[in-house]
N, C-alpha and C positions, 0 to 999 in steps of 0.2 A: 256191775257185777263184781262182786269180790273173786282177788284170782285165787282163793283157796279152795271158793266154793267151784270156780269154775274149772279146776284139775281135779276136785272130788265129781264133777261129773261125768270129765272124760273118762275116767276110770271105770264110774259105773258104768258109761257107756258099754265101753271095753269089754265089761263083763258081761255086759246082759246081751253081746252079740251068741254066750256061748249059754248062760244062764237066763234066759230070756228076760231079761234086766235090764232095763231102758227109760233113764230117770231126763226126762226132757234140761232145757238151758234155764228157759224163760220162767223163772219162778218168782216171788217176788222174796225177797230176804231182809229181814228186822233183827232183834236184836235178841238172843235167846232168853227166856222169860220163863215161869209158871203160866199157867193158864190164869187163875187167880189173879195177879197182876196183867197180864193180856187181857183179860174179861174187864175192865174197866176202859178200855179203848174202844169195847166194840157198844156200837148203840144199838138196842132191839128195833124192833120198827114201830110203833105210837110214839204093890207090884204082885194084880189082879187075874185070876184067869176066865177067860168063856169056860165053862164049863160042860154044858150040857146044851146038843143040841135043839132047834126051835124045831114047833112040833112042824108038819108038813102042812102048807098053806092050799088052801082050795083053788082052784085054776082060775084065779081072775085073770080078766083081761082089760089093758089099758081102752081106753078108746082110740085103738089106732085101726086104720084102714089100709087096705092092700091096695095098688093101679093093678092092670091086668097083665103085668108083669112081675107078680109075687115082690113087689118093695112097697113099704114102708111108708105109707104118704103122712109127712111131718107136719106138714102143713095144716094137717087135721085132728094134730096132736094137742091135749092141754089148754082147754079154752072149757071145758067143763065148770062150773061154779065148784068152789072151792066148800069143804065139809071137812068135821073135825074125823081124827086117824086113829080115836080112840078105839079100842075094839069093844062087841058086847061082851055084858056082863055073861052069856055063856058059848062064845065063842068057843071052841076046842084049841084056840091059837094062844088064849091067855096063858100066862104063867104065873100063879096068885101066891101068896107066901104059904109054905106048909102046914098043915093043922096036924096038933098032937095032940095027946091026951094029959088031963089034968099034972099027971105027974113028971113025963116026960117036957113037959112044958115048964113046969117050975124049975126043972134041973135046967133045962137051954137058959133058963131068963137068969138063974144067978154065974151061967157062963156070959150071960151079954150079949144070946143070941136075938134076942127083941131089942137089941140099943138102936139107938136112933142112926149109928154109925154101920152098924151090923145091916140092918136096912137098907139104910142107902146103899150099901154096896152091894148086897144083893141087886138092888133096884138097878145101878148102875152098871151091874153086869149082863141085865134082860135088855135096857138099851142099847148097850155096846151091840148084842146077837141082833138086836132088829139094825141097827147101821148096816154089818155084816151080810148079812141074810138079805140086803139089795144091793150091795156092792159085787158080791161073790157072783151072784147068779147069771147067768149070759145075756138076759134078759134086755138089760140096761145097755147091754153092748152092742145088741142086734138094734135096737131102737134107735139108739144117736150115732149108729154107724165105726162104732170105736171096735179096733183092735183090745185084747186084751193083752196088757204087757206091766210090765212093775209099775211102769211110770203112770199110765192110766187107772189101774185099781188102785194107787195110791191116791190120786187125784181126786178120783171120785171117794175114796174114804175120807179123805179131808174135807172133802165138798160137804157129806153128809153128815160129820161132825160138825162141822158148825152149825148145818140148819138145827141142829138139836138144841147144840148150845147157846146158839141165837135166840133158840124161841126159850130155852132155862133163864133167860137174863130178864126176862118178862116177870119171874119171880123172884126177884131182890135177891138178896143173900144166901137165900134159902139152895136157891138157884145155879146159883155162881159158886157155892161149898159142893152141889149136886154133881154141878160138872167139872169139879176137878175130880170127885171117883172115873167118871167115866174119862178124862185124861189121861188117868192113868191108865186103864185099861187099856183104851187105845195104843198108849206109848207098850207095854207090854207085848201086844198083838204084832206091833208094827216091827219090834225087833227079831219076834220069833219069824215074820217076813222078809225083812232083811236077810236073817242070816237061813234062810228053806232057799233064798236066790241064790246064794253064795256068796255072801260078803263075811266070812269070818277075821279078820285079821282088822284090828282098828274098828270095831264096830260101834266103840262110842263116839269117834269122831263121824262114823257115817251119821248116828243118831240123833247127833247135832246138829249137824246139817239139816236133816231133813224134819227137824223141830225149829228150826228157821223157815223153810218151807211150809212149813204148817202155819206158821203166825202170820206168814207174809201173806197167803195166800185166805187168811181169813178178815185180814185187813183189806184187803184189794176186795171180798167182795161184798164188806159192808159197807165201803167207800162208795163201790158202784150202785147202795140203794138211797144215799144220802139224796136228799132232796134235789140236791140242788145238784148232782151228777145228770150225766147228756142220757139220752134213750137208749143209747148202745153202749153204753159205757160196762156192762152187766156181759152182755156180749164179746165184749174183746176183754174182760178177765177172765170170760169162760174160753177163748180162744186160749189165751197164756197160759193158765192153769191145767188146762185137761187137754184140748186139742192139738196143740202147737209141738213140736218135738225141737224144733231145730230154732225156736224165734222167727221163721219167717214169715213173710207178711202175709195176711190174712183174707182169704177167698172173700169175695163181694156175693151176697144174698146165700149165705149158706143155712141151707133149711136146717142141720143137725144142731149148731151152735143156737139161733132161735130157737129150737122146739126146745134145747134144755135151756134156755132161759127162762121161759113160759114155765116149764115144768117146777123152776126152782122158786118162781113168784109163786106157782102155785101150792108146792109146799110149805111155804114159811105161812101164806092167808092159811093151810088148812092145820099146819103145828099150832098157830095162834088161836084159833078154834079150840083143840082138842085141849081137854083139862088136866089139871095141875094133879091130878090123881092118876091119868094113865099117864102122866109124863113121867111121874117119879118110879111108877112100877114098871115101867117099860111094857106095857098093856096098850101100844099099839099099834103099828105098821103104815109105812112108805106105802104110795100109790106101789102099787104089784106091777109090773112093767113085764109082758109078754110082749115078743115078735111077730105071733103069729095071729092072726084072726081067722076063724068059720069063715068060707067061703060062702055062705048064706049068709053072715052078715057084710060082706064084702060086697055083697053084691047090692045091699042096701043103696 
């Protein structure tokens, strides 16, 4: 562990005792990069703003199951076959590019607002709100048993960019130019986060930091789907990265750390499913991750 990085996290510590701010040890740390140049390390598997928010999603529910003491049984989580996360063509949850009228239209296109650039960024701002829109929610927290704290919503927003961008690497170039818009956005997102905790003072070195945490942590967990990585290897990066606060050593049979492993294989088969058209419009949505289930189907 570098000791710069590890007196930038006593600090946050420090802070988030008062700012509920609580940036764990165990990260992994490389060497600060573009995305672009990081995107050619990672192998698939065969200054932006959100704007407006996502429309309100209809009350699905995961398939999880209550014991008859209202938790959560994991164990019967994420074992569904896996399908693409495109949404339909009249979903109320899409966000499609605006239609204008002949005239209004010719005046946008000689501003550049139909450029290929213009676009993508658009597109890459409807991804960034569906990342968003299953990190934010409590949903994901009740499920895998997690506190919410800095250090966990950052975790799991890192988690979630990558499955994005893992599964954009799938598309060549196109892909890889796709997800540095949404890098940035992220990077954008994450500073107005930083500094809503209370880190004002030095916040480019905080953003440093924690853009070595992002790379490290997307290298650890392509590492853990290479072939030739152990069965749990996927498991104790998800311990380090999202679970773990202090590095220490890690529970034997923990049902929450499994069910999100299961959950993250099961995202990347159902990103590789969904097509090269909802990916680029951001036209489609993470499994929906509720805590709670009907006690009529609980009792199933």
């Amino acid at each position: 562990m570098l000791p710069r990085w590890s007196r930038a996290v006593a600090q946050l510590s420090r802070l988030g005792t008062q700012q509920n701010l609580n940036l764990g040890k165990e990260f992994y740390v490389v060497s600060r990069q573009t995305y672009a140049r990081a995107a050619a390390a990672v192998a698939p598997d065969t200054a932006f703003t959100v704007e407006k928010p996502l429309p309100a999603e209809p009350m699905f529910i995961v398939e999880t199951l209550r014991n008859n003491v209202g938790q959560v049984n994991l164990d019967k989580l994420f074992w569904s076959k896996p399908s693409s996360l495109a949404l339909a063509p009249d979903s109320p949850l899409r966000i499609d590019e605006p239609q204008y009228g002949s005239f209004k239209r010719a005046i946008l296109r000689m501003l550049l607002f139909y450029s290929t650039q213009s676009k993508s960024i658009r597109g890459a701002n409807v991804v960034y709100k569906r990342i968003v829109s299953q990190v934010d929610k409590p949903g994901i927290y009740e499920v895998f048993n997690l506190e919410k704290t800095f250090k966990t919503t950052f975790s799991l927003l890192v988690l979630h960019m990558w499955l994005c961008l893992r599964r954009l690497k799938e598309e060549g170039k196109d892909g890889v130019e796709f997800g540095q818009y949404i890098y940035e956005i992220y990077n954008h997102d994450v500073e107005l986060r930083v500094s809503k905790a209370g880190v004002n003072l030095l916040l480019t070195r905080w953003m440093k930091d924690l853009e070595k945490i992002f790379y490290g942590n997307i290298v650890a967990y392509d590492a853990a789907l290479l072939p030739e990585a152990k069965l749990d290897d996927l498991q104790n990066v998800i311990w380090r990265n999202v679970f773990s606060d202090d590095g220490s050593s890690q529970p034997t049979g923990d049902a929450s750390r499994a069910a999100m492993a299961r959950y993250i294989r099961r995202e990347l088969s159902c990103l590789s499913l969904t097509d090269k058209e909802a990916m680029f419009s951001g036209n489609f949505m993470f499994t929906p991750l509720k805590g709670e289930k009907a006690k009529s189907e609980a009792s199933k």
